[in-house]
C-alpha positions as CSV (number, residue, x, y, z in Angstrom):
1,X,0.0,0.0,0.0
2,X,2.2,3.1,1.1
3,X,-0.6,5.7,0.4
4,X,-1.4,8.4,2.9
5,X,-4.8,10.2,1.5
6,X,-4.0,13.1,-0.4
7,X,-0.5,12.5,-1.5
8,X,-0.7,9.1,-2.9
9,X,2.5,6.8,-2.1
10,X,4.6,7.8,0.5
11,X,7.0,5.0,1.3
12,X,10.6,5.4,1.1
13,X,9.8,9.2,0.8
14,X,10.7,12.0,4.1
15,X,6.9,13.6,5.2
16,X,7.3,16.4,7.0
17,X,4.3,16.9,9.6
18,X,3.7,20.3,11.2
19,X,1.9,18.8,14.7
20,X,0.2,20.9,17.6
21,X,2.3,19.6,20.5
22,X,2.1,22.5,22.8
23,X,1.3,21.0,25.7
24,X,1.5,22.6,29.3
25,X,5.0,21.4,31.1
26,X,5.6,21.6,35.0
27,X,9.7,21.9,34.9
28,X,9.7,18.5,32.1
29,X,6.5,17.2,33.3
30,X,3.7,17.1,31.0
31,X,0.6,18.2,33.0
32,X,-1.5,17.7,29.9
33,X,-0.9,15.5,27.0
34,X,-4.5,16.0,25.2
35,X,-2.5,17.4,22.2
36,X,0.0,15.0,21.7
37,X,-2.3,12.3,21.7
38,X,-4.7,14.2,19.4
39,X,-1.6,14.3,17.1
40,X,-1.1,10.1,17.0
41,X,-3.6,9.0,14.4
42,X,-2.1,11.1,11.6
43,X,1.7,10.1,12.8
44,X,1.2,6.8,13.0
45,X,-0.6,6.6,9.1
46,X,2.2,7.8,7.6
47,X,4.4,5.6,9.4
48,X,2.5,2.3,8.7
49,X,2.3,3.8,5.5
50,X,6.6,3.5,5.0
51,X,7.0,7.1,5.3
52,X,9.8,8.9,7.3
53,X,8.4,11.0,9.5
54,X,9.9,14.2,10.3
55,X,7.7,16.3,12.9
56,X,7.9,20.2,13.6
57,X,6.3,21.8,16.3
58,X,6.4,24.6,19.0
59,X,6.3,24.7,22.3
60,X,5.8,28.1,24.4
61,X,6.5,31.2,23.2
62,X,10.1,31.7,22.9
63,X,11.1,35.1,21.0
64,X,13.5,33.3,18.3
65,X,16.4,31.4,20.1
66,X,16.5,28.4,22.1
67,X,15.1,28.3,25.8
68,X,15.5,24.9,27.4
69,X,12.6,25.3,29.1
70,X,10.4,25.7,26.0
71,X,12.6,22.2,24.4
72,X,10.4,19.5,22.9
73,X,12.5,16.8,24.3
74,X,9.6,15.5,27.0
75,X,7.1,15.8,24.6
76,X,9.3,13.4,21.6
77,X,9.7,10.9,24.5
78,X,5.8,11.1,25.2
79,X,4.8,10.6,22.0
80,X,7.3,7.7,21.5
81,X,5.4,6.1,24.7
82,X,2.2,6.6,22.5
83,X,3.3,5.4,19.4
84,X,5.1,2.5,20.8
85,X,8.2,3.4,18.8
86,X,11.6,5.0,19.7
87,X,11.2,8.8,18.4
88,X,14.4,10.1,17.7
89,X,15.1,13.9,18.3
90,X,16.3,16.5,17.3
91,X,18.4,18.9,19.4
92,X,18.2,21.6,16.6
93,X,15.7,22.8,14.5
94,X,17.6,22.8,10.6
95,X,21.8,22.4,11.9
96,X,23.6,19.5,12.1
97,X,21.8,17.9,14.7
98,X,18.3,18.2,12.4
99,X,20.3,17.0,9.3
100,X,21.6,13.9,10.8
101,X,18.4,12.7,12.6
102,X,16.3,13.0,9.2
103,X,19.4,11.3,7.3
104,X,19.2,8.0,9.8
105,X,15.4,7.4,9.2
106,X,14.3,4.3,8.2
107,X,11.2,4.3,6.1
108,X,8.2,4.0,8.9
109,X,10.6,5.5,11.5
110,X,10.1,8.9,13.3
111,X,11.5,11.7,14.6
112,X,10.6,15.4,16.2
113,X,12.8,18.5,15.6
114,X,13.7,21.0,18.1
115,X,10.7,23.7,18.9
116,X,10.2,25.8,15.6
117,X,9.9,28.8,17.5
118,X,14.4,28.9,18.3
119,X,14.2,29.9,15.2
120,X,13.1,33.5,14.2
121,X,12.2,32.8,10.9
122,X,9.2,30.6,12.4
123,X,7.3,33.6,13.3
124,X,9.1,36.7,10.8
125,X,6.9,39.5,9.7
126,X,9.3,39.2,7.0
127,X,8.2,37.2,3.7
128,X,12.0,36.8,2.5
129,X,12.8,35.5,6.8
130,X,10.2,33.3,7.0
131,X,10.4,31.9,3.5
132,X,14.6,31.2,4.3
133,X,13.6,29.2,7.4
134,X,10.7,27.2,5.0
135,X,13.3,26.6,2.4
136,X,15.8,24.6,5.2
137,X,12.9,23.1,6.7
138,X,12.3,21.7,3.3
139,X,15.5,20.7,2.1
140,X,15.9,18.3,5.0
141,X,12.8,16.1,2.9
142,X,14.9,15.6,0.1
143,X,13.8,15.5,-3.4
144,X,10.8,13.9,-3.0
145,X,9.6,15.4,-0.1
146,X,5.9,16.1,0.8
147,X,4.3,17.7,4.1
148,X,1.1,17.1,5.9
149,X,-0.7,19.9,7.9
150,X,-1.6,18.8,11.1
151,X,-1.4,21.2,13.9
152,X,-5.3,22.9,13.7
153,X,-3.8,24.9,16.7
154,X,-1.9,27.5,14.2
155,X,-3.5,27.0,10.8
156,X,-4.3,30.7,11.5
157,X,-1.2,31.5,11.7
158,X,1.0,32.6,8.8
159,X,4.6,30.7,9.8
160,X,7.0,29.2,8.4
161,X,6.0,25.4,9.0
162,X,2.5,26.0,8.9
163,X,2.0,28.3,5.6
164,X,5.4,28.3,3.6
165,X,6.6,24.9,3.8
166,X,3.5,24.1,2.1
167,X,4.1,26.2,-0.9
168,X,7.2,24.6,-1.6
169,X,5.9,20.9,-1.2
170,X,3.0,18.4,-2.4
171,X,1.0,18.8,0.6
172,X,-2.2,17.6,2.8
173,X,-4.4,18.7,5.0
174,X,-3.6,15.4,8.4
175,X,-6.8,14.0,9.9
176,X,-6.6,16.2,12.9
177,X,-7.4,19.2,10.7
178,X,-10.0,17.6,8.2
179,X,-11.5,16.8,11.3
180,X,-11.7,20.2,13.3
181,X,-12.8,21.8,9.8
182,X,-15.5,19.4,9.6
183,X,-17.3,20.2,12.6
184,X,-16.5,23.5,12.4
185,X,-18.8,23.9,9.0
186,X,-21.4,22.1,10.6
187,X,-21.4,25.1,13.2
188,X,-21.5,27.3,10.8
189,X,-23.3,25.8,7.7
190,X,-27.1,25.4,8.9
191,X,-26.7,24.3,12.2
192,X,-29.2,21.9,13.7
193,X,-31.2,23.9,16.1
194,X,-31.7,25.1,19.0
195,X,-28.1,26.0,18.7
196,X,-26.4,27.6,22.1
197,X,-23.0,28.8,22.4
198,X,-21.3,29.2,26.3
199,X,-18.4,31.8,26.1
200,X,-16.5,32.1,28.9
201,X,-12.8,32.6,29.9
202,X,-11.3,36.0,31.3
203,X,-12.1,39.5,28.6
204,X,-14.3,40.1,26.1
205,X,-11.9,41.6,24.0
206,X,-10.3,38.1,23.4
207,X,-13.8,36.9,22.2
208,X,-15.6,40.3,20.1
209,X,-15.5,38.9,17.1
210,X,-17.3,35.9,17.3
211,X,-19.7,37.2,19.5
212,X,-19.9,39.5,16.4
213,X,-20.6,36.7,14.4
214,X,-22.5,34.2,16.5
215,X,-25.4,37.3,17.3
216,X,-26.7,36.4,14.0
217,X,-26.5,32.7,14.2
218,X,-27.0,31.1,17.9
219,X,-30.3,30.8,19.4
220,X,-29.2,31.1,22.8
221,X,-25.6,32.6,23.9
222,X,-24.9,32.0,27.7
223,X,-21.6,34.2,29.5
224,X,-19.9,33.4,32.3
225,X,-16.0,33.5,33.7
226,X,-14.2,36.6,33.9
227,X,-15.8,38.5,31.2
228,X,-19.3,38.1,32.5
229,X,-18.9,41.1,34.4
230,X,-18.0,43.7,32.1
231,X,-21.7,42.9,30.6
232,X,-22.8,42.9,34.6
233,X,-20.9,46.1,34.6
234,X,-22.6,47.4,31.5
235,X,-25.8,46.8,32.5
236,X,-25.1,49.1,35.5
237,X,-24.3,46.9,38.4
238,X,-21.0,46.8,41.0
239,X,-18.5,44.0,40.3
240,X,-16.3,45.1,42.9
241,X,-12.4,43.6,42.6
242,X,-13.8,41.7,39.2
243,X,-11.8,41.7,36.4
244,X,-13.6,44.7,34.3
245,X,-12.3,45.8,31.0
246,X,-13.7,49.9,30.9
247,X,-12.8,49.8,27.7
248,X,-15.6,47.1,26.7
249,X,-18.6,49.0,28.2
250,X,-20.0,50.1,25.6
251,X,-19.2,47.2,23.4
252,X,-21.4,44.7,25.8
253,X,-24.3,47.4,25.7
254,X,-24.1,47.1,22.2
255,X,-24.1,43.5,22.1
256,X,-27.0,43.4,24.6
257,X,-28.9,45.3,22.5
258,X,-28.6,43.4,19.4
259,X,-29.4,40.2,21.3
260,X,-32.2,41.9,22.0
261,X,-33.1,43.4,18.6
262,X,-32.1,39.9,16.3
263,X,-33.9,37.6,19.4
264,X,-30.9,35.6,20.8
265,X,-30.9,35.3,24.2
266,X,-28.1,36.4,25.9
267,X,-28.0,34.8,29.3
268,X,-25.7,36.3,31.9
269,X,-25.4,34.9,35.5
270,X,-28.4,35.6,37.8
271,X,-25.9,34.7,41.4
272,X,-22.0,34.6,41.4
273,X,-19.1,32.9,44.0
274,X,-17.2,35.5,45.4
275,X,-14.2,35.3,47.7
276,X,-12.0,38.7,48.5
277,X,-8.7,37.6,46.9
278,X,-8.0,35.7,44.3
279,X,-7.1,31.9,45.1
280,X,-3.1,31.6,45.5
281,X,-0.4,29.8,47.2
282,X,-1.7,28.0,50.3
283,X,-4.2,30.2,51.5
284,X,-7.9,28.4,51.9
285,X,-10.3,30.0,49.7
286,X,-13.8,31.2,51.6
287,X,-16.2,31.9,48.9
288,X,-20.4,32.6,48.8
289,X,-22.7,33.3,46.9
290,X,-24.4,36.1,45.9
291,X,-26.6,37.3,43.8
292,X,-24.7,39.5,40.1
293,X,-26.4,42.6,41.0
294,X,-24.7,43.0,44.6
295,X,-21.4,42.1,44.5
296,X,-19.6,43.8,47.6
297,X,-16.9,46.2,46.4
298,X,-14.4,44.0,48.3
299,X,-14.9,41.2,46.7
300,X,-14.2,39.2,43.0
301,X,-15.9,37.3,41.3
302,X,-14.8,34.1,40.8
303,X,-17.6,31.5,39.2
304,X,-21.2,31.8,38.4
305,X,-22.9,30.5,41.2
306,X,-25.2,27.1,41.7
307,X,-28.2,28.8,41.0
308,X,-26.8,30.3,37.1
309,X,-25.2,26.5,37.0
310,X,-28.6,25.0,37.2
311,X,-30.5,27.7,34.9
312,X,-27.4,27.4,32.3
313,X,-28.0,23.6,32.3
314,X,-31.4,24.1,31.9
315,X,-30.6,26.2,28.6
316,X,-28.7,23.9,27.4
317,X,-31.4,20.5,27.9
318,X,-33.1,21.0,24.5
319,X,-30.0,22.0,22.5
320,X,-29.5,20.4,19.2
321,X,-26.0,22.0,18.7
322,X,-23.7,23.8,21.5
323,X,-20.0,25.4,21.1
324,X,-18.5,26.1,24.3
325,X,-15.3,28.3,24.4
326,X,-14.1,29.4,27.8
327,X,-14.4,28.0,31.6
328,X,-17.4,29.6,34.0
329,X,-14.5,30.1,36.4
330,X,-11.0,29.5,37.8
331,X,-11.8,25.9,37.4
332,X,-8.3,24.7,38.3
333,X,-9.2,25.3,42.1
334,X,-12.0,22.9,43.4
335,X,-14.1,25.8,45.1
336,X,-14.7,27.9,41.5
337,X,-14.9,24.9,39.5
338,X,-18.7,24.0,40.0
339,X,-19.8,26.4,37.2
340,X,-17.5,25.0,34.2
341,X,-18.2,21.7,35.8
342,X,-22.3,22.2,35.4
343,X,-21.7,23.3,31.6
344,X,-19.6,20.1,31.0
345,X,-22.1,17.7,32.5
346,X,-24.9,19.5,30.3
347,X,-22.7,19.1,27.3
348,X,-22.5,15.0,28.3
349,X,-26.3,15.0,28.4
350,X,-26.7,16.7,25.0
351,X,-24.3,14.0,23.1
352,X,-26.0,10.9,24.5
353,X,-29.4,12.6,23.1
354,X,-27.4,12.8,20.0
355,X,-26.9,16.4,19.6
356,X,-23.4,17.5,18.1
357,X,-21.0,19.3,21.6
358,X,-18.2,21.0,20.6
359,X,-15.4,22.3,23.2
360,X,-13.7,24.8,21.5
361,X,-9.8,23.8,22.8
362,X,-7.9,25.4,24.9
363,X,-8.6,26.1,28.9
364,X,-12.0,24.3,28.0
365,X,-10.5,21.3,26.6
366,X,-8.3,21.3,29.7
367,X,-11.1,21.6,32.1
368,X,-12.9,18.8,31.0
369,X,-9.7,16.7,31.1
370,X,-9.2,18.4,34.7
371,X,-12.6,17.8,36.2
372,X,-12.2,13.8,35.0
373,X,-14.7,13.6,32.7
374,X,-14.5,11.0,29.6
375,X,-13.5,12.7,26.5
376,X,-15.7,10.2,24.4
377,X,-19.0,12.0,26.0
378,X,-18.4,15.1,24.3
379,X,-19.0,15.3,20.0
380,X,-15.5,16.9,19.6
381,X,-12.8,18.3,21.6
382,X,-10.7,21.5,19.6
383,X,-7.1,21.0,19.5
384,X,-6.8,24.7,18.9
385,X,-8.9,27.4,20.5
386,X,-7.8,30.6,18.9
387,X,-8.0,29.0,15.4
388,X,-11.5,27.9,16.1
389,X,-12.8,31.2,17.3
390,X,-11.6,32.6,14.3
391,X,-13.0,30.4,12.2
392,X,-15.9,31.1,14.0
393,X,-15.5,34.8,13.3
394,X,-15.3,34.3,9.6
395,X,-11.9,35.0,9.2
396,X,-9.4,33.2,6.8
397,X,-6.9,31.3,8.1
398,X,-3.9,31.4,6.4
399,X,-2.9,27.7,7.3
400,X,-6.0,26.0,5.8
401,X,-6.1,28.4,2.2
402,X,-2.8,27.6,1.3
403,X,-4.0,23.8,1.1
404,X,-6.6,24.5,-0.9
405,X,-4.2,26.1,-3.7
């Protein structure tokens, strides 16, 4: 056989694969290896397939030269444990090191180069920069070269292994990606109603366009974590030490009245959990409930409380479609994680009725790994959360279009 779909035989020949392997590390540990896994299926094909399989990926944000705490090493030996083959890496990203490792493939063999991101041509501004770096990442495939797109988490971004590389080679869009683009037209391509969307995470800035977008599509839109109280805020109420973006005031009042105006219901929190600091280091958090509109003004908010949990469940019961983007609340302490853990259970109950769930990646993907639910209950879990909200938004991204050339 040797065929991978979309470039036809592949044996003998070096694939490069641009993965999502950005996984959170604690000092080498990897606290969450969601994306790695998600990044398997396609590996593995090419390699049963005869192919030599050369991964690039990032990790962190490091500013164009190596950090060693940003190194994919722990992540290469992870996914070598999930394979069930020795990964060999690569200790630079296109030197010696890179040459070497690609030259002593094997056909079905594998190996992961050093974090794209050491190297400033990864991220240029700079067309002639970025295209340089492409043209090394390319030269290590060899004459008959070919890459496979697979990290959704930076198809909208326009880099070096993610854009260029695949002018210069055949190319393919990896299963991962076919499969975050697929349910991300059936959110956006006559969805099956009643179709809610639950935003949360901290500012509404990170979020405008899509709420943009999704006024005129969702039947219900439900807010909650830290940028519920900017609309609280806008709708004239005290939100105390709350995170608040001034900026967004007037923003939310527009966004309430359109809700209004195009008949989406835009459901804030009716109670929230409030505690006077913010949770940190060992002190024990002491947090009550009260309702949105009287928030002391020495307190945060830090969750939507039990009584929004239950009402944003309710919401959710007769959904036919729901995209959730954002935790309720700082879900990674156990006293502000009821509210995310409500919306996830809801999401559960609206899969098993056969309804499509989508968690839209990122600090939502991790929650639900977090809070020990079983990935299978949801309809899809993102890979990428900043690509799927602008997907969401309408945008282009840059990552997906130059496949499709």
């Amino acid at each position: 056989m040797g065929e991978y779909a979309g470039l036809g035989e592949v044996s003998g020949k070096t694939v490069l694969v641009r993965s999502d392997l950005n996984v959170p590390l604690d000092g080498t540990t990897i606290t969450d290896d969601g994306r790695i896994r998600a990044s398997v299926p396609t590996i593995k094909a090419l390699a049963d397939a005869g192919a030599r399989v050369v991964v690039t990926a990032h990790l962190g944000r490091p500013k164009g030269a190596p950090e060693p705490a940003y190194s994919l090493g722990p992540v290469a030996a992870r996914l070598g444990e999930l394979l069930g083959q020795e990964v060999a890496f690569a200790t630079d990203t296109v030197g010696d090191s890179a040459k070497e490792t690609v030259a002593a493939l094997a056909d079905g063999q594998v190996a992961v180069l050093e974090n794209v991101r050491f190297n400033p041509g990864e991220t240029s501004k700079d067309d002639a920069e970025r295209g340089a770096f492409a043209d090394q990442l390319v030269a290590l495939t060899g004459p008959d070269g070919a890459f496979v797109s697979d990290g959704f988490g930076v198809v909208h971004r326009k880099q070096a292994s993610v854009y260029d590389v695949a002018q210069r080679l055949p190319h393919a869009m990896g299963g991962l990606v076919a499969a975050e683009i697929d349910v991300l037209r059936r959110l956006t391509v006559k969805p099956e109603r009643p179709y809610v969307v639950v935003l949360g995470g901290s500012k509404v800035s990170d979020k405008l366009g899509v709420i943009d977008n999704l006024l005129g599509k969702a039947d219900k839109l439900l807010i909650g974590g830290g940028m519920v109280f900017t609309f609280l805020a806008a709708e004239g109420h005290e939100v105390g030490k709350s995170l608040l973006e001034e900026d967004q005031l007037d923003t939310c009042r527009d966004y309430l009245r359109r809700a209004r105006e195009a008949g989406v219901e835009l459901v804030l929190p009716s109670d929230i959990i409030v505690d006077t600091e913010f949770p940190s280091g060992d002190r024990t958090p002491a947090p009550g409930s009260v309702p949105s509109s009287e928030i002391p003004a020495d307190s945060l908010g830090l969750d939507i409380g039990p009584e929004s949990a239950a009402s944003y469940a309710r919401a959710l019961s007769d959904a036919r479609t729901v995209f959730w983007n954002g935790p309720m609340g700082v879900f990674e302490v156990d006293a502000f994680a009821a509210g995310t853990k409500a919306v996830a259970e809801a999401l559960t109950r609206v899969s098993a009725a056969g309804g499509l769930t989508v968690v839209g990646g990122g600090d939502s993907a991790a929650a639900v790994r977090k809070l020990g639910f079983d990935e299978d209950a949801f309809g899809h879990i993102s890979t990428g959360g900043g690509a799927s909200l602008e997907y969401l938004e309408g945008k282009e991204l840059p990552g997906i279009t130059v496949l499709e050339s």
